[in-house]
Biopython code that builds the backbone (N, CA, C, O; Angstrom):
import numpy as np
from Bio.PDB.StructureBuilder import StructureBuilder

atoms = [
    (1, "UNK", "N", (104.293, -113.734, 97.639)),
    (1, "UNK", "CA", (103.496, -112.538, 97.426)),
    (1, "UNK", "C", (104.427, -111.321, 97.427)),
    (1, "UNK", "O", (105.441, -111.225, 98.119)),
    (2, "UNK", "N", (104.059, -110.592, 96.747)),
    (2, "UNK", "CA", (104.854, -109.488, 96.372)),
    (2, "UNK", "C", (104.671, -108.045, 97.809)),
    (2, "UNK", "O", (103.528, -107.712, 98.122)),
    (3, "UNK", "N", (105.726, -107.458, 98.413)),
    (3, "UNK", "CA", (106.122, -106.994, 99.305)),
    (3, "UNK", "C", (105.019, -105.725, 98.923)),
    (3, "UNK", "O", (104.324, -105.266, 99.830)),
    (4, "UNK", "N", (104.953, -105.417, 98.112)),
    (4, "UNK", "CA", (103.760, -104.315, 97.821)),
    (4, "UNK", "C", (102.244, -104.823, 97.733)),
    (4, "UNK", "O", (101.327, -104.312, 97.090)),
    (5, "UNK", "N", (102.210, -106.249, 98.754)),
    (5, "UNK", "CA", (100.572, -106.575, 98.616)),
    (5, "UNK", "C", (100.492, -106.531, 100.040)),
    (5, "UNK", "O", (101.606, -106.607, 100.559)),
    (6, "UNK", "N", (99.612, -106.440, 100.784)),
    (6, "UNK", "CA", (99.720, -107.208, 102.422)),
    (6, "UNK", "C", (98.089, -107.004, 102.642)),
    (6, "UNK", "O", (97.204, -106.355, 102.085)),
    (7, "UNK", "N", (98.194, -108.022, 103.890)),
    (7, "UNK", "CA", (97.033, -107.595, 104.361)),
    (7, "UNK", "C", (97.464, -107.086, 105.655)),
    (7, "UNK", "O", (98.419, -107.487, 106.321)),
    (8, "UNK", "N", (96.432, -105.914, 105.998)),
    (8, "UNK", "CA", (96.526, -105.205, 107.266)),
    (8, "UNK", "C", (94.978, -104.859, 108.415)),
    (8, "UNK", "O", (93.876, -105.041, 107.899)),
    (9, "UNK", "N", (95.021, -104.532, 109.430)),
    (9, "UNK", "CA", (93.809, -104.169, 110.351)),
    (9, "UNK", "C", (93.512, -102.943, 110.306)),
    (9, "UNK", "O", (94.237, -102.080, 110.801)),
    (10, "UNK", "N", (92.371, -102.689, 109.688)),
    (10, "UNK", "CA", (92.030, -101.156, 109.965)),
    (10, "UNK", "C", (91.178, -101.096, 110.692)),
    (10, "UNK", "O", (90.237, -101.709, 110.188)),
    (11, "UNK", "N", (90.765, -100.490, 112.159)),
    (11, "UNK", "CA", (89.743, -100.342, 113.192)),
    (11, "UNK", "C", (89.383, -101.868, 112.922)),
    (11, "UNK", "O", (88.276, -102.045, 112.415)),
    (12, "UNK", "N", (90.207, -103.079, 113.204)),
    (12, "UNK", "CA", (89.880, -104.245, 113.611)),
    (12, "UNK", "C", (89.074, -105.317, 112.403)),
    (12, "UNK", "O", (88.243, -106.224, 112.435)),
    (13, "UNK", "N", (89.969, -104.512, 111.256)),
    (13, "UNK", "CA", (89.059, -105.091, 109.710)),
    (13, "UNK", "C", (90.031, -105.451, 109.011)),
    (13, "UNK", "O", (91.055, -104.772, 109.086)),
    (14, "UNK", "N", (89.997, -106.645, 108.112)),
    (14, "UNK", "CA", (91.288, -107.244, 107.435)),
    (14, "UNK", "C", (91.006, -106.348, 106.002)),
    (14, "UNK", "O", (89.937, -106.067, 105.460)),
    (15, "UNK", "N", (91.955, -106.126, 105.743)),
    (15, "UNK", "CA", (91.427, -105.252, 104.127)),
    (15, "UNK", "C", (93.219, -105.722, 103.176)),
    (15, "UNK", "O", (94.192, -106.126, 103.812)),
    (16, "UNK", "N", (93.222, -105.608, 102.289)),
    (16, "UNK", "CA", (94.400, -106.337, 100.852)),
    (16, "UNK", "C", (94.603, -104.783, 100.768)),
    (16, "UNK", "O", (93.780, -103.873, 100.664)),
    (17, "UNK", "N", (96.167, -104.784, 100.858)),
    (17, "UNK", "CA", (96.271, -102.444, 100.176)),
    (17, "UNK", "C", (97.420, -103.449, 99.390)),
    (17, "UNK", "O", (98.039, -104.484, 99.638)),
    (18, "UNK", "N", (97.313, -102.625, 98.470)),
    (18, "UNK", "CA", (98.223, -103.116, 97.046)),
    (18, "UNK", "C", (98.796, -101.593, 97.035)),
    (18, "UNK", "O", (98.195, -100.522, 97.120)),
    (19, "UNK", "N", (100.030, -101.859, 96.914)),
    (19, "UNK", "CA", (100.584, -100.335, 96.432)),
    (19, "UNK", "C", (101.235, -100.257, 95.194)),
    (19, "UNK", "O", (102.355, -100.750, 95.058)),
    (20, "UNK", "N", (100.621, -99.659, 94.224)),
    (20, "UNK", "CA", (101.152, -100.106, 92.408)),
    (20, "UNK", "C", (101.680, -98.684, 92.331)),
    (20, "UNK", "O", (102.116, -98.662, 91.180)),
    (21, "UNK", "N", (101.946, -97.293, 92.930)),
    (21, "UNK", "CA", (102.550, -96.286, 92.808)),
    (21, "UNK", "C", (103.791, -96.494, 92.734)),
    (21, "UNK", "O", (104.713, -96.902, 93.441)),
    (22, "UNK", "N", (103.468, -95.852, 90.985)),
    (22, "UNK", "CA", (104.412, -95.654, 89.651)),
    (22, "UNK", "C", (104.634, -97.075, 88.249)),
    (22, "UNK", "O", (105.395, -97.378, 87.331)),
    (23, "UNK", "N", (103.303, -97.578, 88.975)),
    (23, "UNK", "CA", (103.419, -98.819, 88.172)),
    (23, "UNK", "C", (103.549, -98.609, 86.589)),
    (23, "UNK", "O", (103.498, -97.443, 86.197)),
    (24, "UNK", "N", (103.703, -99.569, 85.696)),
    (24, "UNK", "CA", (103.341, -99.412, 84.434)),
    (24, "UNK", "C", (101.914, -100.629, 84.420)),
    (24, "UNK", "O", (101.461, -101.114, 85.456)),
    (25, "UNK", "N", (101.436, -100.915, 83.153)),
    (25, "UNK", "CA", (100.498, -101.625, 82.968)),
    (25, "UNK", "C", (100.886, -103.217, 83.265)),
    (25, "UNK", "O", (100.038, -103.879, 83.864)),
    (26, "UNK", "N", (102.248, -103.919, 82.835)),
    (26, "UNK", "CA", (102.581, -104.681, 83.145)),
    (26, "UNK", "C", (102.787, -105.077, 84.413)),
    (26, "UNK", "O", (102.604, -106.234, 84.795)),
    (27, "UNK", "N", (103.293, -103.862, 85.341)),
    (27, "UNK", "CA", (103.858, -104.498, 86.607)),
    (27, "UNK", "C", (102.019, -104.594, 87.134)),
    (27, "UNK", "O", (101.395, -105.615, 87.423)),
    (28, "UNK", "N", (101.672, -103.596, 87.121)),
    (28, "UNK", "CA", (99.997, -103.735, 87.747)),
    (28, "UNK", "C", (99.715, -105.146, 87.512)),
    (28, "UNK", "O", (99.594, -105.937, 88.447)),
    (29, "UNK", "N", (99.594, -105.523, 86.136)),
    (29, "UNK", "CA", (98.821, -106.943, 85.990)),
    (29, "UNK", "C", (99.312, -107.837, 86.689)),
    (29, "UNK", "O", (98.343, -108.427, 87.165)),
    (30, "UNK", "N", (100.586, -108.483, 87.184)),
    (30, "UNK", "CA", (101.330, -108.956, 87.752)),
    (30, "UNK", "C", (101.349, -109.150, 89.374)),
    (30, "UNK", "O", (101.578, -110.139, 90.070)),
    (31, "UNK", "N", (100.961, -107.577, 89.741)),
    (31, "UNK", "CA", (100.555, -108.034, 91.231)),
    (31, "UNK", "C", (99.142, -108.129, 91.223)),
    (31, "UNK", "O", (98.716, -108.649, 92.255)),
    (32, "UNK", "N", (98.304, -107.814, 90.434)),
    (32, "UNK", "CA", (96.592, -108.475, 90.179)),
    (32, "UNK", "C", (96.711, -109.750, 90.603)),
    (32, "UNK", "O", (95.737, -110.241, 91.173)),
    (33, "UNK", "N", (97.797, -110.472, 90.436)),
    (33, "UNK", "CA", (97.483, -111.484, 90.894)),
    (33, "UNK", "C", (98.002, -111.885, 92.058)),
    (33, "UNK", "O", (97.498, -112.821, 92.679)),
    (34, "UNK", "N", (98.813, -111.384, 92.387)),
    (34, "UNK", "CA", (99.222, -111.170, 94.081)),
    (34, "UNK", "C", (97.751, -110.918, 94.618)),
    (34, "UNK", "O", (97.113, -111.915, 94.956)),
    (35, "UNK", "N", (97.186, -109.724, 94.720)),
    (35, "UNK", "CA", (96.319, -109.369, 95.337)),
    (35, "UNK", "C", (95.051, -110.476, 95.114)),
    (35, "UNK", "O", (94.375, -110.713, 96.115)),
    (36, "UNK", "N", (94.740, -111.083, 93.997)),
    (36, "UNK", "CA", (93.864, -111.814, 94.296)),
    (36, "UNK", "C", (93.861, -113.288, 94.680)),
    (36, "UNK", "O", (92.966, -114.101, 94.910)),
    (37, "UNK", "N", (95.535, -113.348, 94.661)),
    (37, "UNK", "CA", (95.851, -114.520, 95.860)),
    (37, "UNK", "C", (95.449, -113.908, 96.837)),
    (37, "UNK", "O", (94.255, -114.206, 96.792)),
    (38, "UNK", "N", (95.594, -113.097, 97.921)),
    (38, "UNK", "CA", (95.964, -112.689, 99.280)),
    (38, "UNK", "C", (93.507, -112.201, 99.561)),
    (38, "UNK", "O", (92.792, -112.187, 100.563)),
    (39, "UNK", "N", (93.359, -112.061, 98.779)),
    (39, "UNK", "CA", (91.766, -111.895, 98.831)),
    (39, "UNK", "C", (91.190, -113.126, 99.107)),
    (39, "UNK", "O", (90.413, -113.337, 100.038)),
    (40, "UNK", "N", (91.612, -114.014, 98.215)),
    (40, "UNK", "CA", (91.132, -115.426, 98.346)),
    (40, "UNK", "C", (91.225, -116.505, 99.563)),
    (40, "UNK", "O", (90.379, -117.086, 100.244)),
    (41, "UNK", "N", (92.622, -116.502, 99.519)),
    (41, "UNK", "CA", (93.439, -117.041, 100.251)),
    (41, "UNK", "C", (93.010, -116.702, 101.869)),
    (41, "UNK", "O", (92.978, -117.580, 102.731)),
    (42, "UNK", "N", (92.684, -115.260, 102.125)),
    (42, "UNK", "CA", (92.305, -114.759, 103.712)),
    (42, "UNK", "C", (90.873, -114.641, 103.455)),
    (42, "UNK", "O", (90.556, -114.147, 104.537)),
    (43, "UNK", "N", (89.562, -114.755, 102.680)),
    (43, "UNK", "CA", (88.981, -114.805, 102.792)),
    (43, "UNK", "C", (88.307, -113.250, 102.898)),
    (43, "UNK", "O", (87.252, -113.192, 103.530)),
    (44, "UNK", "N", (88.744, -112.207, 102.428)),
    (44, "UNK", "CA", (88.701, -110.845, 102.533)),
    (44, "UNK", "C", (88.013, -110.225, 101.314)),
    (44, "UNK", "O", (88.264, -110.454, 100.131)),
    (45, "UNK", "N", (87.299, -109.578, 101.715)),
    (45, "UNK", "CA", (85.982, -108.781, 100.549)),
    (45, "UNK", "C", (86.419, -107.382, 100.213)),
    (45, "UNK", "O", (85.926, -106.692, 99.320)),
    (46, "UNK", "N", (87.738, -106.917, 101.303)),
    (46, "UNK", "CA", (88.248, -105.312, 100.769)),
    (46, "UNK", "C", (89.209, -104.815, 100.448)),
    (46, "UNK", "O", (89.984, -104.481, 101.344)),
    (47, "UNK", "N", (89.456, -104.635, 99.490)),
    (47, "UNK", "CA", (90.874, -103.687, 98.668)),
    (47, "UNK", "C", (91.101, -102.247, 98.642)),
    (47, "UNK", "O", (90.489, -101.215, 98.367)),
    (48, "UNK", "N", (92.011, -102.549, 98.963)),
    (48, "UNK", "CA", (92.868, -100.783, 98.984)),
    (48, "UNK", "C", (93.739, -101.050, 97.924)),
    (48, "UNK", "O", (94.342, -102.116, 97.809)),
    (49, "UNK", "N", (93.850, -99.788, 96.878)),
    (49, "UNK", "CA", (95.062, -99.807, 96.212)),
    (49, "UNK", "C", (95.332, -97.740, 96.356)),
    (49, "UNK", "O", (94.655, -96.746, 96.616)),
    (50, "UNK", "N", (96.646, -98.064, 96.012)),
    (50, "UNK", "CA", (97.288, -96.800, 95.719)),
    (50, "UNK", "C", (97.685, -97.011, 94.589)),
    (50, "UNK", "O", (98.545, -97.852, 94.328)),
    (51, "UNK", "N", (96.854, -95.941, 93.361)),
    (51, "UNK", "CA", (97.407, -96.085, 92.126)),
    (51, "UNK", "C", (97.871, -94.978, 91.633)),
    (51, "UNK", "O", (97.745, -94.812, 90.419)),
    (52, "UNK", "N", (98.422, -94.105, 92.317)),
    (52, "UNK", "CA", (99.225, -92.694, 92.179)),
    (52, "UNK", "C", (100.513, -92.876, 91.157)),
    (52, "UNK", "O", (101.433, -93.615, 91.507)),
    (53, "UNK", "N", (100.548, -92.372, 90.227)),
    (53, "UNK", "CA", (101.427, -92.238, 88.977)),
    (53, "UNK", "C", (101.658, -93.572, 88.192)),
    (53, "UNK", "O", (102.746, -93.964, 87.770)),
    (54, "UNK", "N", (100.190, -94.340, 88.041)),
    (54, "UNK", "CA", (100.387, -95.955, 87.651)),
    (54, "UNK", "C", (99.875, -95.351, 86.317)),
    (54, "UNK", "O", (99.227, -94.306, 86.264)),
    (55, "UNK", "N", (100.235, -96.124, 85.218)),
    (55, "UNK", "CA", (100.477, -95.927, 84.065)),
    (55, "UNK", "C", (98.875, -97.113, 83.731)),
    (55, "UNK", "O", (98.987, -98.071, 84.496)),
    (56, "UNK", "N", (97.651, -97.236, 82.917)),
    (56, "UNK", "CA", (96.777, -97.918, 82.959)),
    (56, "UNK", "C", (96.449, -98.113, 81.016)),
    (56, "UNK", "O", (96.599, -97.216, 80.185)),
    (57, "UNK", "N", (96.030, -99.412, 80.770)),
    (57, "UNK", "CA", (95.936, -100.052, 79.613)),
    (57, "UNK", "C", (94.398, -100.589, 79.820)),
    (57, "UNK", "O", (93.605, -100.741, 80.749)),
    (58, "UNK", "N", (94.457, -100.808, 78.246)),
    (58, "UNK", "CA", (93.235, -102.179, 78.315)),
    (58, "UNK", "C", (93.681, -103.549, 78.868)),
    (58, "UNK", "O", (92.749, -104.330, 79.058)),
    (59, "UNK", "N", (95.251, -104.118, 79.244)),
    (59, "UNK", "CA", (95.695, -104.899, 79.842)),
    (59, "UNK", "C", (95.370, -104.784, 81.280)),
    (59, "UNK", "O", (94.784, -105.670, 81.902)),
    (60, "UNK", "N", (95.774, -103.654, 81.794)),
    (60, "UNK", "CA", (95.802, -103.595, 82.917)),
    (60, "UNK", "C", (93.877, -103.569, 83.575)),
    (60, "UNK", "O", (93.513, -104.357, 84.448)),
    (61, "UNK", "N", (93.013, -102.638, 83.001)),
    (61, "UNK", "CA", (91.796, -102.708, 82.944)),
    (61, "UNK", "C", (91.190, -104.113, 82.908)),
    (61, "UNK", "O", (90.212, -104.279, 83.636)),
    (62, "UNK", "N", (91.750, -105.484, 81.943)),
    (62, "UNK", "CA", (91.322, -106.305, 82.306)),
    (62, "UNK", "C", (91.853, -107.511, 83.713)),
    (62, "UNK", "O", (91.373, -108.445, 84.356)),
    (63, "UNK", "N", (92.726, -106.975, 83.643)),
    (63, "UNK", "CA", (93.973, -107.783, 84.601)),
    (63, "UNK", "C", (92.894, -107.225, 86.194)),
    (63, "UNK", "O", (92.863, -107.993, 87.156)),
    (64, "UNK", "N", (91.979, -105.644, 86.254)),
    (64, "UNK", "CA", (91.667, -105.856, 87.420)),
    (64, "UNK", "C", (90.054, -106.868, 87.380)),
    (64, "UNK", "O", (89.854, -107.723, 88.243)),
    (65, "UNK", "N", (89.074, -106.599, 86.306)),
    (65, "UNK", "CA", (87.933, -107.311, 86.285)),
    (65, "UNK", "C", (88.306, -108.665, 86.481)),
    (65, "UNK", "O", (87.709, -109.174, 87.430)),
    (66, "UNK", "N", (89.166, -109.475, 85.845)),
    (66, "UNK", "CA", (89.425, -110.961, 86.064)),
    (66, "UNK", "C", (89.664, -110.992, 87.417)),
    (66, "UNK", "O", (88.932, -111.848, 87.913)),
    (67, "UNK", "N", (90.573, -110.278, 88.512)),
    (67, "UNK", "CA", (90.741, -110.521, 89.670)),
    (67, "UNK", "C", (89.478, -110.187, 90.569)),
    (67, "UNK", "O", (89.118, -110.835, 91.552)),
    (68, "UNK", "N", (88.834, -108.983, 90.017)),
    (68, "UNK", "CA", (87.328, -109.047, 90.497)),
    (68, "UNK", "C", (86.292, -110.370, 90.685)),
    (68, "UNK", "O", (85.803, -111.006, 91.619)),
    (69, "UNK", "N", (86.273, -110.378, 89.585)),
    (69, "UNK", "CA", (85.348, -111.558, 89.560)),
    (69, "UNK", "C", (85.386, -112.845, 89.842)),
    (69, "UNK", "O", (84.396, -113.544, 90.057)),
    (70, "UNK", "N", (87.428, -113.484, 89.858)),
    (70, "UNK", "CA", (87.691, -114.536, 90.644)),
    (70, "UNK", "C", (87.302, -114.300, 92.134)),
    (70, "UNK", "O", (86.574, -114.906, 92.922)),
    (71, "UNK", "N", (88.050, -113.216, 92.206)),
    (71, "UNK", "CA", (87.058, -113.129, 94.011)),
    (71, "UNK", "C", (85.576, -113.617, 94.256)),
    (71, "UNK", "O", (85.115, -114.555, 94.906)),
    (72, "UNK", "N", (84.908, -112.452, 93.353)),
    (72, "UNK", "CA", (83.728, -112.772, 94.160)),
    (72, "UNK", "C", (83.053, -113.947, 93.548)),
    (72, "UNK", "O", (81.839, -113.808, 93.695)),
    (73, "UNK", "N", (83.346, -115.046, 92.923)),
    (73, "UNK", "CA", (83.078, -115.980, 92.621)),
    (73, "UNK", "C", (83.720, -117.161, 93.749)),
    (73, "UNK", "O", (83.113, -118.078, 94.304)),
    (74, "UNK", "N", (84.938, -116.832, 93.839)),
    (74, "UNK", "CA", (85.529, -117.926, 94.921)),
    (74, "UNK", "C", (84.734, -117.871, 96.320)),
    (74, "UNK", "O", (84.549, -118.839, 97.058)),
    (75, "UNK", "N", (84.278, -116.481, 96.555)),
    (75, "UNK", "CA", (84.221, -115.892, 97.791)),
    (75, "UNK", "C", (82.423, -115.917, 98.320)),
    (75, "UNK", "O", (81.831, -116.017, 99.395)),
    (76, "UNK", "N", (81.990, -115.744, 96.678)),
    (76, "UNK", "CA", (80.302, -115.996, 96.854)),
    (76, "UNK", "C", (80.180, -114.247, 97.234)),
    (76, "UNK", "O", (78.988, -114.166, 97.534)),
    (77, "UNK", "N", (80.461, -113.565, 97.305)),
    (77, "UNK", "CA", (79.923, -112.536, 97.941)),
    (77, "UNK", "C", (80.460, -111.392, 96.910)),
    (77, "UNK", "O", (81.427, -111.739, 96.231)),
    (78, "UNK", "N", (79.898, -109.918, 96.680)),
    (78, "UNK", "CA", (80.497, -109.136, 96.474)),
    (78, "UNK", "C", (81.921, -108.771, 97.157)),
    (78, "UNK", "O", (82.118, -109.088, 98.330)),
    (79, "UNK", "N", (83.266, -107.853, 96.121)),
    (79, "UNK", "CA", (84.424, -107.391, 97.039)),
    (79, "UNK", "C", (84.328, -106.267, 96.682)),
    (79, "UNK", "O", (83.988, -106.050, 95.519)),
    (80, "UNK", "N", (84.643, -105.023, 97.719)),
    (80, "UNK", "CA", (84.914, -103.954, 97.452)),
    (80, "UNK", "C", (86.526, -103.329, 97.651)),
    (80, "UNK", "O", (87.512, -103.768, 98.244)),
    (81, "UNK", "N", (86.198, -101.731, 96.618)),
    (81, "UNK", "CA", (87.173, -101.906, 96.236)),
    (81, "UNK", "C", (87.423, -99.989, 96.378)),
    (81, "UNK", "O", (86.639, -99.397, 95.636)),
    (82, "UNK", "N", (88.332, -99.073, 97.166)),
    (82, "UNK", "CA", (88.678, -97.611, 96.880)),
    (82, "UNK", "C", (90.295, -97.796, 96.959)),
    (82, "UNK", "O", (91.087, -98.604, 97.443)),
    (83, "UNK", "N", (90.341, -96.421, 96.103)),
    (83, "UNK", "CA", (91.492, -96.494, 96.003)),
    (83, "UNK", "C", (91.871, -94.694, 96.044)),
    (83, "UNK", "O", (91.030, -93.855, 96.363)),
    (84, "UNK", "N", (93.007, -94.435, 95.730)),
    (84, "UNK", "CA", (93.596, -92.868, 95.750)),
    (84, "UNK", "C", (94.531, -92.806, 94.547)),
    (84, "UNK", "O", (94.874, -93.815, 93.931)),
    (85, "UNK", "N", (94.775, -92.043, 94.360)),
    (85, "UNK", "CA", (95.836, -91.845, 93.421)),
    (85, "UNK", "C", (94.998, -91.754, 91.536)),
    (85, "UNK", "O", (95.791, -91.645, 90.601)),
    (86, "UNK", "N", (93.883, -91.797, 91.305)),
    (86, "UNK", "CA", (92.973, -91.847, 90.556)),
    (86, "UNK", "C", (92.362, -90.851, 90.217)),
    (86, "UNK", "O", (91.686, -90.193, 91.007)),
    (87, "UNK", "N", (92.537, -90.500, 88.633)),
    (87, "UNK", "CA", (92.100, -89.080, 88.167)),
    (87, "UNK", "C", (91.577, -88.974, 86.953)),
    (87, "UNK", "O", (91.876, -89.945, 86.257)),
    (88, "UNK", "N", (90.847, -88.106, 86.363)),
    (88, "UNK", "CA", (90.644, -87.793, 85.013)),
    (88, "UNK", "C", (90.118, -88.894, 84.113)),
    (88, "UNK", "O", (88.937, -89.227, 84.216)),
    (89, "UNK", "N", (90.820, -89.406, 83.346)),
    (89, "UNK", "CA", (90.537, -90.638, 82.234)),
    (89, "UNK", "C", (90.587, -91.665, 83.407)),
    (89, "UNK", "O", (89.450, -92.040, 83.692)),
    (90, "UNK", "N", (91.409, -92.144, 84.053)),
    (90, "UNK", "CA", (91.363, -93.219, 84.873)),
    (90, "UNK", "C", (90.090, -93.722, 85.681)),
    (90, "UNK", "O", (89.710, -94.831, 86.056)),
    (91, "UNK", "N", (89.556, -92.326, 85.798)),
    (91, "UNK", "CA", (88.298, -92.871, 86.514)),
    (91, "UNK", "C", (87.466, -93.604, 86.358)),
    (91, "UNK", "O", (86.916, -94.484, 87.020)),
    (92, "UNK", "N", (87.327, -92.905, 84.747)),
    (92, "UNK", "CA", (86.329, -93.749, 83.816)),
    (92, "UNK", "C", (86.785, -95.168, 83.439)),
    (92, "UNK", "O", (85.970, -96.083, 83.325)),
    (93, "UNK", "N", (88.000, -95.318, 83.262)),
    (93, "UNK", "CA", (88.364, -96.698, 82.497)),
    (93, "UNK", "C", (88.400, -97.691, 84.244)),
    (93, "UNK", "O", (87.977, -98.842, 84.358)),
    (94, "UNK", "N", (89.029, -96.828, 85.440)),
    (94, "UNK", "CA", (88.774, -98.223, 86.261)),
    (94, "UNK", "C", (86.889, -97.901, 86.885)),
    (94, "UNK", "O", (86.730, -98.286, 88.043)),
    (95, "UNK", "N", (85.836, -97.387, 86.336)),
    (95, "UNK", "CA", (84.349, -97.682, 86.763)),
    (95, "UNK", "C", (83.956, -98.375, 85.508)),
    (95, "UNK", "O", (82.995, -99.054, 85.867)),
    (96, "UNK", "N", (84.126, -98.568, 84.390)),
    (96, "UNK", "CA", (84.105, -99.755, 83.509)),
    (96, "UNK", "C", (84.485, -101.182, 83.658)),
    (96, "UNK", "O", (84.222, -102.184, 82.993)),
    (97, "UNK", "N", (85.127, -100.989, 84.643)),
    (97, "UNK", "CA", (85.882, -102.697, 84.952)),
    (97, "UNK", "C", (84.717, -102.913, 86.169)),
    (97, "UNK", "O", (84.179, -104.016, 86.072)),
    (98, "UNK", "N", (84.212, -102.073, 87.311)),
    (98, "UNK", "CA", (83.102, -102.168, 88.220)),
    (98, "UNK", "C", (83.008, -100.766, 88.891)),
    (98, "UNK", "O", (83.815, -100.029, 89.457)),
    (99, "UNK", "N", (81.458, -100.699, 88.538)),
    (99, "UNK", "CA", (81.000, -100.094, 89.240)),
    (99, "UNK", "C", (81.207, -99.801, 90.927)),
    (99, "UNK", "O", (81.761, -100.676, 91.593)),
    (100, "UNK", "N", (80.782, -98.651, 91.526)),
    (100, "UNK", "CA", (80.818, -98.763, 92.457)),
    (100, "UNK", "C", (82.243, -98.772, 93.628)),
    (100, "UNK", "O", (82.313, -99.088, 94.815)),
    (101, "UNK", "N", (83.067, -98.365, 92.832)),
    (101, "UNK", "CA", (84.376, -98.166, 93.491)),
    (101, "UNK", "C", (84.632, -97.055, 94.094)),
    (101, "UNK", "O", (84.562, -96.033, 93.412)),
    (102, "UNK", "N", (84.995, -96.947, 95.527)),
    (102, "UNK", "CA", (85.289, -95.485, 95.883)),
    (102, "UNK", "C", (86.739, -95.009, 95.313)),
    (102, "UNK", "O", (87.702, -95.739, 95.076)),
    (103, "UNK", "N", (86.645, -93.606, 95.154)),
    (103, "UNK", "CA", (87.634, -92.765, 94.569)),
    (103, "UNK", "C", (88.345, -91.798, 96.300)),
    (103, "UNK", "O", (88.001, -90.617, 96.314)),
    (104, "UNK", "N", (88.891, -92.081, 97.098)),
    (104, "UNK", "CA", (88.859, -91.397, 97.982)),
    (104, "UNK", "C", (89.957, -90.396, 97.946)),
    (104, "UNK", "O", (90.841, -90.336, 97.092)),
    (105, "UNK", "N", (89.751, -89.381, 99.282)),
    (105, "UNK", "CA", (90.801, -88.130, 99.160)),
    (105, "UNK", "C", (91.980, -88.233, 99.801)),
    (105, "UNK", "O", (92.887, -87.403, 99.733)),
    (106, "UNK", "N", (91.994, -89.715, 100.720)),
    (106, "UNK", "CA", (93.560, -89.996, 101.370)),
    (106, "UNK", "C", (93.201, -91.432, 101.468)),
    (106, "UNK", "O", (92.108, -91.888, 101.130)),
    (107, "UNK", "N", (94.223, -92.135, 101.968)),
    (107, "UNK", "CA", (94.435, -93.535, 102.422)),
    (107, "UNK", "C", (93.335, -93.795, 103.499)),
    (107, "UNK", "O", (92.697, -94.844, 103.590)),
    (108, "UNK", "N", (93.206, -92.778, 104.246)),
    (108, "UNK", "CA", (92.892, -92.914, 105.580)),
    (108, "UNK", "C", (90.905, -92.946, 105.603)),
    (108, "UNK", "O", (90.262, -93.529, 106.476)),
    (109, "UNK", "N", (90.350, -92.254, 104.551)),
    (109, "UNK", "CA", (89.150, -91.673, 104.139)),
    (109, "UNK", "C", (88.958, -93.237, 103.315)),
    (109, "UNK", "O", (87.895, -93.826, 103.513)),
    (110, "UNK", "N", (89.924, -93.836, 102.466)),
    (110, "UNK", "CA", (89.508, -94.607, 101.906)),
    (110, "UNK", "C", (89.484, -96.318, 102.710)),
    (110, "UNK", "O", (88.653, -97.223, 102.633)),
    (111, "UNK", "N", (90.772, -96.208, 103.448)),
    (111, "UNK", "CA", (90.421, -97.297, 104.450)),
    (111, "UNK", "C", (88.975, -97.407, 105.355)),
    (111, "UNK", "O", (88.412, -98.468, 105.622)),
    (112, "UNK", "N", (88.605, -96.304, 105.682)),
    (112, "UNK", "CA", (87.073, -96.001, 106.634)),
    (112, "UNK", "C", (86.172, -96.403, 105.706)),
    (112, "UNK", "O", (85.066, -96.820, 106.047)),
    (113, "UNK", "N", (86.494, -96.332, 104.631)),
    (113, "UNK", "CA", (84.915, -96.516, 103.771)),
    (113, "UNK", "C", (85.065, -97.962, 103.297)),
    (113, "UNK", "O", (84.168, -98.438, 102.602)),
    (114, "UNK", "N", (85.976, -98.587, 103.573)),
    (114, "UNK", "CA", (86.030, -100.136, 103.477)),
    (114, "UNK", "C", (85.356, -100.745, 104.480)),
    (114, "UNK", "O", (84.540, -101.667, 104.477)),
    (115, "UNK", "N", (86.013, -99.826, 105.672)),
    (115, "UNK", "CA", (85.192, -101.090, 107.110)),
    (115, "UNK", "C", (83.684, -100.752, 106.962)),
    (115, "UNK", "O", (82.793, -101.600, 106.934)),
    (116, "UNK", "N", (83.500, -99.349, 106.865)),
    (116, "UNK", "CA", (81.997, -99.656, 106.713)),
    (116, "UNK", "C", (81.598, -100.104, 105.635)),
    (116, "UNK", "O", (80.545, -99.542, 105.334)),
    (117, "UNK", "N", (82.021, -101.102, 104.630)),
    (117, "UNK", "CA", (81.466, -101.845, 103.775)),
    (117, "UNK", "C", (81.521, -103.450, 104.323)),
    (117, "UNK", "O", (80.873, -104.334, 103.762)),
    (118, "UNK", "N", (82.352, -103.691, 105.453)),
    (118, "UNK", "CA", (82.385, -104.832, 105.868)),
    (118, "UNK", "C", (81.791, -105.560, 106.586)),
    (118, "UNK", "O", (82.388, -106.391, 107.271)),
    (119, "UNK", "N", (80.670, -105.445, 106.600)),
    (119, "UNK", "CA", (78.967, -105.421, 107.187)),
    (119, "UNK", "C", (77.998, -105.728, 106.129)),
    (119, "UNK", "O", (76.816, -106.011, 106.325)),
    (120, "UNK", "N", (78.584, -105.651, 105.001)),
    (120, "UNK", "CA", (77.571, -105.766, 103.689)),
    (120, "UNK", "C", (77.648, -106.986, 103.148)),
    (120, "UNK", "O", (76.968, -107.267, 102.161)),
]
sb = StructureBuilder()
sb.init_structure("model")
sb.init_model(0)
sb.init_chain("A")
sb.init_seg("    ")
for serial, (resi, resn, name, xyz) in enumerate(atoms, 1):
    if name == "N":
        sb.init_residue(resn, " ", resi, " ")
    sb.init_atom(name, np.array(xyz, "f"), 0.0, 1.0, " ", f" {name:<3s}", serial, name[0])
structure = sb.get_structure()
């Protein structure tokens, strides 16, 4: 697994933070699948990414729905998913891949809104 995937405890909650800051579309797709090893694999419904100066495609757009939906197919359950670093056009092209993604204002705002999804 790639050193930019991990899983970590936030207030006692396992959550996947992917850090793709400065990615291009290729490297993103690439750890898509890191991350949806490490979802699967621990049994974990929440993602953090940092996508601050990541470069985004229709590659990369599909590279995250396929890892979406292997999850919550392996997993049976919905996964959620905020992230930071997300602006303008990006918004729109990653709420086309799923709905329902938080857009948060730090790491820290967006980790909190994971655990309280981890009850759902």
């Amino acid at each position: 697994m790639s050193d930019r995937v991990q899983v970590i405890q936030h207030k006692g909650v396992k959550i996947v933070v992917s850090d793709c800051r400065g990615y291009k579309p290729e490297q993103y797709c690439a750890q898509m699948k890191d991350v949806q090893r490490a979802l699967i694999g621990g049994n974990i419904g929440l993602l953090f990414q940092d996508l601050t100066d990541t470069v985004a495609n229709e590659e990369a757009k599909n590279a995250a729905k396929a890892c979406e939906e292997a999850v919550s197919k392996a997993r049976g359950k919905k996964t959620f998913s905020a992230m930071i670093g997300v602006t303008g056009i990006q918004k729109i092209i990653a709420n086309a891949v799923e709905k329902g993604q938080y857009f948060a204002s730090s790491r820290e705002d967006a980790l909190d809104w994971l655990v309280a999804r981890s009850t759902e």
